[in-house]
C-alpha positions as CSV (number, residue, x, y, z in Angstrom):
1,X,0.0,0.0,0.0
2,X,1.3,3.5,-1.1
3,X,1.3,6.9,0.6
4,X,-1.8,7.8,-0.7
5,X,-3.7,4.4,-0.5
6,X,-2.4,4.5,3.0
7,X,-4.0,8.0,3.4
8,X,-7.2,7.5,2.0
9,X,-7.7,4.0,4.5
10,X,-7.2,6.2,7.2
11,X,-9.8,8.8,5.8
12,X,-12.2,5.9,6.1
13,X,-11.4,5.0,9.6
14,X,-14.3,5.7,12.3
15,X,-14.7,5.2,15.9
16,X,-16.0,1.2,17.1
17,X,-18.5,0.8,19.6
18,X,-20.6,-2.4,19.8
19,X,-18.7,-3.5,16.7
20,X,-20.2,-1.3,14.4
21,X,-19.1,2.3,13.3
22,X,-19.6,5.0,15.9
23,X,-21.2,8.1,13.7
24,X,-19.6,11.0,14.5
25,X,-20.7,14.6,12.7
26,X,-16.8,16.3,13.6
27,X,-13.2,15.4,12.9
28,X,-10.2,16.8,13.7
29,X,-6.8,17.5,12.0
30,X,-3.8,14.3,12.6
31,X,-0.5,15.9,12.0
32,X,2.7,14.2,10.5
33,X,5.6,15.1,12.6
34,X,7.6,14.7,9.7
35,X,6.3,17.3,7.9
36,X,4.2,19.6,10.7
37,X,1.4,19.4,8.0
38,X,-2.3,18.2,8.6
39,X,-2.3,15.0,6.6
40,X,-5.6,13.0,7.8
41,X,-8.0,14.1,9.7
42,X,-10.1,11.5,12.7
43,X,-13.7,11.4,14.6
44,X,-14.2,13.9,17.1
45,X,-16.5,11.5,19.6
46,X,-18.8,13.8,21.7
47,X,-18.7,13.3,25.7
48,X,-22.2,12.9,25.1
49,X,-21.9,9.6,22.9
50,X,-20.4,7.9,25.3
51,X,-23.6,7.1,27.2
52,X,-24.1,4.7,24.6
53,X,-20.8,3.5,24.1
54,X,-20.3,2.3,27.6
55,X,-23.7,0.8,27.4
56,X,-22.9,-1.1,24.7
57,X,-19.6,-2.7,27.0
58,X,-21.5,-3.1,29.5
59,X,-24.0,-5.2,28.0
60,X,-21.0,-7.3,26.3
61,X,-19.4,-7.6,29.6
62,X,-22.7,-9.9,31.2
63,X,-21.8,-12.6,28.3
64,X,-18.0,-11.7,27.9
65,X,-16.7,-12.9,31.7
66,X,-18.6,-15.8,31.7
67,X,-16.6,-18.0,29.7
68,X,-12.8,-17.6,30.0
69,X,-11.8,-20.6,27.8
70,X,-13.6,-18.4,24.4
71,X,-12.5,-15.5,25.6
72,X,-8.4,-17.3,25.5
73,X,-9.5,-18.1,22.4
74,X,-10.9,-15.0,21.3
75,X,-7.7,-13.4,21.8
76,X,-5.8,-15.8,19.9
77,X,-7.5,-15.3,17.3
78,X,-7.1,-11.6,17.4
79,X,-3.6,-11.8,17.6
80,X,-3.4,-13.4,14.5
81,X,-5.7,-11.0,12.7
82,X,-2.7,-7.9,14.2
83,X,-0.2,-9.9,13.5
84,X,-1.2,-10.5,9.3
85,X,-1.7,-6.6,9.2
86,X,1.7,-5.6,10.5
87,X,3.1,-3.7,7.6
88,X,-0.5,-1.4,7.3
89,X,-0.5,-0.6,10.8
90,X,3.1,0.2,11.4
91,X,2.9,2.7,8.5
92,X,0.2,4.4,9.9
93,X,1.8,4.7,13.4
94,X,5.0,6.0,11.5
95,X,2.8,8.8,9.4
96,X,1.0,10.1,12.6
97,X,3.8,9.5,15.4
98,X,7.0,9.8,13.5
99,X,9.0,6.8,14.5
100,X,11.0,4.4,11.8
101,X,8.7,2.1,10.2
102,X,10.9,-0.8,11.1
103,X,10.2,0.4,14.8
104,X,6.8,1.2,14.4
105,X,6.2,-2.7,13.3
106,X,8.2,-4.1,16.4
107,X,5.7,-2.2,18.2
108,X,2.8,-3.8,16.8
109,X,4.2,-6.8,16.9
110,X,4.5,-6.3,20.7
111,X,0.7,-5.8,20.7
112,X,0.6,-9.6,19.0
113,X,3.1,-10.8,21.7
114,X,1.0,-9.3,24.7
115,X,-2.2,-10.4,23.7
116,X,-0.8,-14.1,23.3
117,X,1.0,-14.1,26.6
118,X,-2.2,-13.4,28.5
119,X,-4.3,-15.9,26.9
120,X,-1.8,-18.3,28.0
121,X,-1.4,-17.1,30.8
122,X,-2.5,-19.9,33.6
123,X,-3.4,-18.7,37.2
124,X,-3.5,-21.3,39.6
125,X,-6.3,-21.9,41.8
126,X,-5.7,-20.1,45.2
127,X,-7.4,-22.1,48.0
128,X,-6.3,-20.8,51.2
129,X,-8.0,-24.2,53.4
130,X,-9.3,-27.5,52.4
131,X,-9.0,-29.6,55.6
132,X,-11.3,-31.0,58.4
133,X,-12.2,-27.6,59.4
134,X,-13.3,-25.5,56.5
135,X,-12.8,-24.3,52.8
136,X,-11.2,-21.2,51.5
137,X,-10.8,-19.7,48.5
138,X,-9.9,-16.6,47.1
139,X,-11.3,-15.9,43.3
140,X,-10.7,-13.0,41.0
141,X,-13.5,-11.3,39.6
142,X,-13.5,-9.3,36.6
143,X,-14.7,-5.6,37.4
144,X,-17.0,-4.6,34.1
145,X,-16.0,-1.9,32.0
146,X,-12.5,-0.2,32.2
147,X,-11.6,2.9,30.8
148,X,-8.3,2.8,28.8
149,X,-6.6,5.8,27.9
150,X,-2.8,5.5,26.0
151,X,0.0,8.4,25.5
152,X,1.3,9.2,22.0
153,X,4.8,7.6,22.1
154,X,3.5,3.9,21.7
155,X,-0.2,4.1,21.2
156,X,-0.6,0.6,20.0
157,X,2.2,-1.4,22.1
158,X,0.7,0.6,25.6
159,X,-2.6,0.2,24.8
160,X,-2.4,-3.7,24.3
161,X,-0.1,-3.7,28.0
162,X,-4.3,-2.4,28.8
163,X,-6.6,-4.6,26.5
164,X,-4.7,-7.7,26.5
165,X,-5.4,-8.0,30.9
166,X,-8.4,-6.7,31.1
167,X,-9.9,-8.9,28.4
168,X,-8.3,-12.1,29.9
169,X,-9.8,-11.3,33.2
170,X,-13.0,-10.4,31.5
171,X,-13.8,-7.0,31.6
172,X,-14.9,-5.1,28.4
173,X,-12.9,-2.0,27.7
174,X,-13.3,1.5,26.1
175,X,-10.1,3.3,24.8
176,X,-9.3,6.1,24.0
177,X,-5.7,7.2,22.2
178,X,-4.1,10.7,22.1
179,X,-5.3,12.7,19.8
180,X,-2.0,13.4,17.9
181,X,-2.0,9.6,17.5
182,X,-5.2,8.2,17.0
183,X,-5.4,6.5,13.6
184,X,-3.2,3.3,14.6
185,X,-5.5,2.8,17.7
186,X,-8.8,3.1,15.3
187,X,-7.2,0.9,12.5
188,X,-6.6,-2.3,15.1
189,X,-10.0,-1.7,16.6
190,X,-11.3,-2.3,12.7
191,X,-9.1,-5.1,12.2
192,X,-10.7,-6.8,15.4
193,X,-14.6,-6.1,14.7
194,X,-16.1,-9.9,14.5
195,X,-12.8,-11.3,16.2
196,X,-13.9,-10.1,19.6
197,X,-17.6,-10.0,20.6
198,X,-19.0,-6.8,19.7
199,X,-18.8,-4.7,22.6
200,X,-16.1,-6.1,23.9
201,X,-13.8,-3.7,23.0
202,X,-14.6,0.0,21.7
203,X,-12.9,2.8,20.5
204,X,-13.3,6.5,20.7
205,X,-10.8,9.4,19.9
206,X,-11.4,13.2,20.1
207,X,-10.0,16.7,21.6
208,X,-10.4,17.1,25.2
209,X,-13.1,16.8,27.3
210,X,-13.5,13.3,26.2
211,X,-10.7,12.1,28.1
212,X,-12.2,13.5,31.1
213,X,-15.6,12.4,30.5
214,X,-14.1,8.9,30.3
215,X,-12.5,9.0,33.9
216,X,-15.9,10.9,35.1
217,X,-18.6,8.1,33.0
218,X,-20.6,6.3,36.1
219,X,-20.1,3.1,34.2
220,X,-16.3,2.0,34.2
221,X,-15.2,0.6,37.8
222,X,-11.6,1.4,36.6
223,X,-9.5,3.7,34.8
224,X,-5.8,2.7,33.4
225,X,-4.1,5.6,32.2
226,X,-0.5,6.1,30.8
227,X,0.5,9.7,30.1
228,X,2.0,12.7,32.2
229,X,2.4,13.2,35.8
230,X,0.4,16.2,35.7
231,X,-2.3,14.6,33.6
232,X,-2.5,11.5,35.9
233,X,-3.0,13.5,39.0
234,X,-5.9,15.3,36.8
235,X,-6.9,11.6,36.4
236,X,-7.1,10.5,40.0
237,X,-8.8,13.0,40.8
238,X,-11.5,12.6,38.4
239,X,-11.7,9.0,39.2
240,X,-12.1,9.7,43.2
241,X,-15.9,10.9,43.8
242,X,-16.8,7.5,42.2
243,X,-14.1,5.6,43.9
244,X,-12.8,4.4,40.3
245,X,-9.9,1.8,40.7
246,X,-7.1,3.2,38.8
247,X,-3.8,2.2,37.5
248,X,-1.3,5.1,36.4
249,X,1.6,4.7,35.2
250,X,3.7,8.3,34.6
251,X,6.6,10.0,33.9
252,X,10.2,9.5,34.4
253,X,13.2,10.9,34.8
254,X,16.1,8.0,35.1
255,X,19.3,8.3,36.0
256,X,22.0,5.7,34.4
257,X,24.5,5.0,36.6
258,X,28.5,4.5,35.0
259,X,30.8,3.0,37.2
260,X,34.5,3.7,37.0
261,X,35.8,-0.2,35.6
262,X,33.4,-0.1,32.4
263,X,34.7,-0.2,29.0
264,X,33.5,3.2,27.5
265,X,33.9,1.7,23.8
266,X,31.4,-1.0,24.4
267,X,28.5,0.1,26.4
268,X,28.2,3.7,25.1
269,X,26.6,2.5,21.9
270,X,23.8,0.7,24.6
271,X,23.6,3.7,26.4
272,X,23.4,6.5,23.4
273,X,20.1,4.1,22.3
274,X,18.7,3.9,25.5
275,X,18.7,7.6,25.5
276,X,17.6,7.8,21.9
277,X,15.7,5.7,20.6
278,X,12.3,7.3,19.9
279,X,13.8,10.3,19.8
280,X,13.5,9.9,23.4
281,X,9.9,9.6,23.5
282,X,10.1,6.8,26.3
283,X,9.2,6.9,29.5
284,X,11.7,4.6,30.6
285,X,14.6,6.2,28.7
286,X,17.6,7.4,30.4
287,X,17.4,11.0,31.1
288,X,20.0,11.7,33.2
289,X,23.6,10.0,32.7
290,X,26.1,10.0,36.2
291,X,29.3,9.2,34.8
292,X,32.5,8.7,36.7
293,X,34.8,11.2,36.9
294,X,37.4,9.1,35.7
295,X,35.2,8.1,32.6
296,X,33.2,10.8,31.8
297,X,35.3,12.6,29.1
298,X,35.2,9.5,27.0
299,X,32.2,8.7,27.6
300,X,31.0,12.2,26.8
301,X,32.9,11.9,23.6
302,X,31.4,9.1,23.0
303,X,28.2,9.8,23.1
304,X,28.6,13.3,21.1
305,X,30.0,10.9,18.0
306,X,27.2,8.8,18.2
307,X,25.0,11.7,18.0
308,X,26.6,13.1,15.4
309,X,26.3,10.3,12.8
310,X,22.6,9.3,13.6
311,X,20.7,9.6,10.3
312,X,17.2,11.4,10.8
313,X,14.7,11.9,8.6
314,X,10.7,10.9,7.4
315,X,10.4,7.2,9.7
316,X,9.1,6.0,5.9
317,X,12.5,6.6,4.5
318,X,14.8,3.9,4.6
319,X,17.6,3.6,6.8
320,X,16.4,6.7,9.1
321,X,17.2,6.0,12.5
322,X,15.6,8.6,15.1
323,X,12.1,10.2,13.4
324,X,10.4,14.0,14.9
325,X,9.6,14.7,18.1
326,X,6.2,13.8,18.1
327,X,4.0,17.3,18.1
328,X,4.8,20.8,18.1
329,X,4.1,21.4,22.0
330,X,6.7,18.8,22.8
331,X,9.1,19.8,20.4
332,X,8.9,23.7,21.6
333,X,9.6,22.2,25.6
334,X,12.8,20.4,24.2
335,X,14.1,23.3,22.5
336,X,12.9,25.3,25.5
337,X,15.1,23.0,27.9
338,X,18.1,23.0,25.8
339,X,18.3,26.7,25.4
340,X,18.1,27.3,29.3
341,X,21.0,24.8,29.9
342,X,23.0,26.5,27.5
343,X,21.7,29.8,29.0
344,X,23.4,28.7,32.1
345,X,27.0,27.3,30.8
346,X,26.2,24.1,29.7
347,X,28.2,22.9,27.0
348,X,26.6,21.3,23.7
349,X,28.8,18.2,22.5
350,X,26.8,17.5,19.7
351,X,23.1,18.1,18.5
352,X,21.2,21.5,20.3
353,X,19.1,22.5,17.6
354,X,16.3,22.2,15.5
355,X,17.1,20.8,12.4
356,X,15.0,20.8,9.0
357,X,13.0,23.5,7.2
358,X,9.6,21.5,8.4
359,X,8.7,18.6,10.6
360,X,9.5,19.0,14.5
361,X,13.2,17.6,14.0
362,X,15.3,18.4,17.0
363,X,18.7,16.7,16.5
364,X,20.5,14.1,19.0
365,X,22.1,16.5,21.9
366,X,24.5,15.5,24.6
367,X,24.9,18.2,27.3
368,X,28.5,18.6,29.2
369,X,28.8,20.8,32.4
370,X,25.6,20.6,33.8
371,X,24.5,20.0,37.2
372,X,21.9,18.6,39.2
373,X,20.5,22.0,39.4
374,X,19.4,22.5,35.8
375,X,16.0,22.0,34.5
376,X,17.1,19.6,31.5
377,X,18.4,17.7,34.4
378,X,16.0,17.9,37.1
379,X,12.6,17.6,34.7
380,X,11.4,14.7,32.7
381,X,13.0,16.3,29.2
382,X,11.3,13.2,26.7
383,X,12.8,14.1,23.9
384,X,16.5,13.7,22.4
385,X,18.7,15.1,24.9
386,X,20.7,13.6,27.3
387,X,22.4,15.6,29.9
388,X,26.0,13.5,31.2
389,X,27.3,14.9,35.2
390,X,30.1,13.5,36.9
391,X,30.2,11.4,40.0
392,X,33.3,10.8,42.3
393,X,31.4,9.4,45.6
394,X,28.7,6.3,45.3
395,X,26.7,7.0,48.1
396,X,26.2,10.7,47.2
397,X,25.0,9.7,43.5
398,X,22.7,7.4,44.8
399,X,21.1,9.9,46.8
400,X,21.5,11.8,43.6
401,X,19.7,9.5,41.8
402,X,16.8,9.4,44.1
403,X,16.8,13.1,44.9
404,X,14.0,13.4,42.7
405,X,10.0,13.2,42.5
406,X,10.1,10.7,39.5
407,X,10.7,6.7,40.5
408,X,10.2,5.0,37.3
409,X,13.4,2.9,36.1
410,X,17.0,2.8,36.6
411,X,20.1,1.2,36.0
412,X,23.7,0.8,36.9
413,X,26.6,-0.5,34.2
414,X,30.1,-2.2,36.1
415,X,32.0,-5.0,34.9
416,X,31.8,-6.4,38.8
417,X,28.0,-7.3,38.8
418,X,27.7,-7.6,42.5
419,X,29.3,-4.1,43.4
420,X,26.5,-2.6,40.6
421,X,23.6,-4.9,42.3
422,X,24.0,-3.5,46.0
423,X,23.8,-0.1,44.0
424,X,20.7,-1.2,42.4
425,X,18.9,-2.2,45.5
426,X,19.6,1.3,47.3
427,X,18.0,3.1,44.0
428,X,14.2,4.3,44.9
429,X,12.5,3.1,41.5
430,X,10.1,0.8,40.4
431,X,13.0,-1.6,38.3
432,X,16.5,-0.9,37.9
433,X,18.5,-2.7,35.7
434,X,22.3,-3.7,35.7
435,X,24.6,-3.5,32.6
436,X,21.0,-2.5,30.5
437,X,19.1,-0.1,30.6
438,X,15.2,-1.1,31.1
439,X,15.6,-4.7,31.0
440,X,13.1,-5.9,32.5
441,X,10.3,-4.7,29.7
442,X,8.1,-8.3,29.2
443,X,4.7,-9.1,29.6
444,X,5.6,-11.3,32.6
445,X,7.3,-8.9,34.7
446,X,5.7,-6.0,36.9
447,X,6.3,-2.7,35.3
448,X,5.4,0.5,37.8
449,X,6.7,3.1,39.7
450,X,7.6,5.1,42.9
451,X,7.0,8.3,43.8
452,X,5.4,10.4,40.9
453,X,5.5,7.8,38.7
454,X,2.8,6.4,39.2
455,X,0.4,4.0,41.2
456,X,-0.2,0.2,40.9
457,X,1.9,-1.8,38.1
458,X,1.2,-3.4,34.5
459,X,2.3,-6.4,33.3
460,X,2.5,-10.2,35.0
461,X,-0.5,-11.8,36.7
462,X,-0.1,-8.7,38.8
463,X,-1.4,-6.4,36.4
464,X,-3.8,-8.7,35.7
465,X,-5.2,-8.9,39.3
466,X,-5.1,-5.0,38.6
467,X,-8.3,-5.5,36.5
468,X,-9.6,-8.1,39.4
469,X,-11.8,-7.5,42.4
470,X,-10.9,-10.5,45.0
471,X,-13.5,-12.7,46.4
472,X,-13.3,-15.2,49.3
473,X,-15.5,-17.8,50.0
474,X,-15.3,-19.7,52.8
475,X,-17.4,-22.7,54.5
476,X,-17.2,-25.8,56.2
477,X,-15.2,-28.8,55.2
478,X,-15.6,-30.4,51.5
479,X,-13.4,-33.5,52.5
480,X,-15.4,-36.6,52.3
481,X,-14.5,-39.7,53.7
């Protein structure tokens, strides 16, 4: 499929509720990052409307939980559906959210992974007693309709860490994407109308209010939200007068730890990308380097040559390696941060500049002389900068590291694994990794943080007990004879 085929499938794409189009009289503009022009435009669902979407889930959800061995199924089947649509979806995520294409296919492809990990997944029976004296037994219940609303950096891979749970515990879901990226999120909830009941899983997209009419909606007994720290609190507290579960997971700002015996030469090419990649877009990207003073002017060096020979460009060309920043607001806050470092003596070893005559390109930047003081340093930047300070003491950069609101991920890089593991476990974050940053990114491992970054975790059976209410029931002995 060509640009403009591509284009004119998305001009088709409407909201799904109950498995049927959603009719919508407004759209709004989606904007290429690549370009900063208007290239497609998507529904504008009304607050209003959603009266009858959730009453559509909630009518699924009576039949949906009843049967969990069709509902494994069910989502078996879906994945396959994703997984035979990889190359249409990825190039629509690339055309509204800037990343390679290659990139934007390993994210969909995550979607298939997720989705066929939970209906897998096998959770144990949990009886508590079963002897002379009584039975117990604790069951998980699903809790109805959830409210799912994604961030624009991974739209489809985020929303699936959502769908793929709460469908396996079965609850029905409506989700909502960011509006810079909603086409993606609307073309797999196409692709999945008469693989999954109808009902059982709706999209809307559209401008704010909706996303706050979704938190607000009487009908969803949850609300799992991945955005900002500002927006999550905004969340919480639209989710509170109805005593909503919810599940946030926020913003970031982690610190890599370098000790002194590393090889520079090896681990700064794993560092530059876990920095990078995305153009930084990740929440669980490093965002603040602590290099040894011993180290840090190769490392620095480095880093600033890597940065240097990065090909950027349209995530549809080939061979481009970092895409935009993702929409114009974003892309000003870089610029913004990266101008008050340099403001303030920071040094600029490679990058520090928009680059292009459209599109919201910022180019790779490594910062030198900067200290903890500095806002590049001390907010969440999520974009292409990386900021590198120096270290001489461990115990004061660990209390570097967690002088900060943030708690998300973390990691520490020595060649003596057990001197960077009793750093690890002092380091106030929801994971921390050793020799690599963010390792511990699967669908069977807990993913959440401390502090401002968020509350409760995805991921695992634990994320799936997220979407759970827990039950006991208890009586007197079953043992016979």
């Amino acid at each position: 499929m060509n640009v403009q085929d591509t284009i004119a499938a998305i001009e088709a794409l409407t909201a799904t509720s109950n498995g049927t189009d959603l009719v919508t009289k407004e759209r709004f503009d989606v904007v290429n990052p690549a370009t900063g022009k208007v290239f497609a435009s998507a529904p504008a669902v009304r607050p209003e409307q959603l009266d009858q979407v959730f009453a559509d889930a909630q009518a699924a959800f009576h039949l949906w939980k009843r049967d969990e061995s069709a509902r494994r199924d069910a989502m078996r089947r879906a994945a396959d559906v994703i997984e035979a649509t990889v190359s249409t979806l990825a190039r629509i995520l690339t055309m509204e959210q800037g990343k390679p294409v290659a990139e934007a296919g390993s994210e969909i492809l995550s979607a298939v992974h997720w989705l066929r990990y939970y209906a897998d997944l096998e959770l144990p029976r949990e009886v508590i007693r079963d002897d002379a004296d009584g039975y117990e037994e604790i069951f998980r219940r699903p809790m109805g309709v959830v409210s799912a609303i994604t961030p624009w950096n991974f739209p489809v891979g985020l929303a699936m860490w959502k769908i793929a749970p709460a469908l396996r515990a079965g609850n029905t879901l409506v989700v909502k994407p960011s509006p810079y990226t909603p086409l993606a999120t609307l073309a797999l909830g196409q692709a999945l109308r008469g693989v999954l009941p109808d009902g059982v899983l709706n999209i809307v997209t559209g401008p704010d209010p909706l996303g706050a009419a979704m938190v607000a909606h009487p009908v969803p007994r949850k609300v799992s939200f991945t955005g900002s720290t500002s927006v999550g609190k905004k969340v919480a507290l639209g989710a509170a007068p109805d005593l909503k579960r919810v599940t946030l997971e926020l913003g970031g700002n982690d610190p890599a730890i370098i000790l002194p015996d590393v090889d520079v030469d090896e681990i700064a090419p794993r560092l530059f990308w876990s920095a990078f990649r995305n153009s930084g877009q990740i929440c669980v990207a490093v965002k603040r380097l602590y290099a040894h003073e011993s180290i840090k002017p190769r490392l620095v060096e480095a880093l600033g040559e890597l940065a240097a020979s990065v090909r950027m460009g349209d995530g549809l060309q080939e061979g481009v390696e970092l895409g935009p920043v993702n929409n114009r607001p974003q892309w000003e806050r870089v610029n913004d941060l990266v101008n008050d470092a340099r403001s303030r003596g920071a040094r600029v070893v490679a990058g520090g500049e928009t680059a292009g005559d459209g599109g919201y390109f910022f180019r790779p930047t490594v910062l030198d002389a900067v200290d903890d003081s500095f806002r590049v340093v001390a907010e969440e930047q999520f974009g292409p900068v990386l900021p590198v300070l120096s270290f001489r003491d461990e115990d004061d950069v660990v209390r570097r590291a967690n002088d900060s609101e943030y708690g998300l991920t973390a990691s520490v890089w020595s060649n003596d694994i057990e001197r960077a593991a009793g750093i690890a476990a002092q380091i106030d974050s929801g994971q921390v990794a050793i020799n690599q940053h963010a390792r511990g990114l699967g669908p069977h491992l807990p993913f959440g943080g401390h502090k401002w970054s968020g509350i409760g975790v995805e991921n695992g059976p634990w994320g799936l007990y997220s979407f759970t209410e827990m039950q006991v029931i208890a009586g007197p002995a079953r043992m016979t004879g």
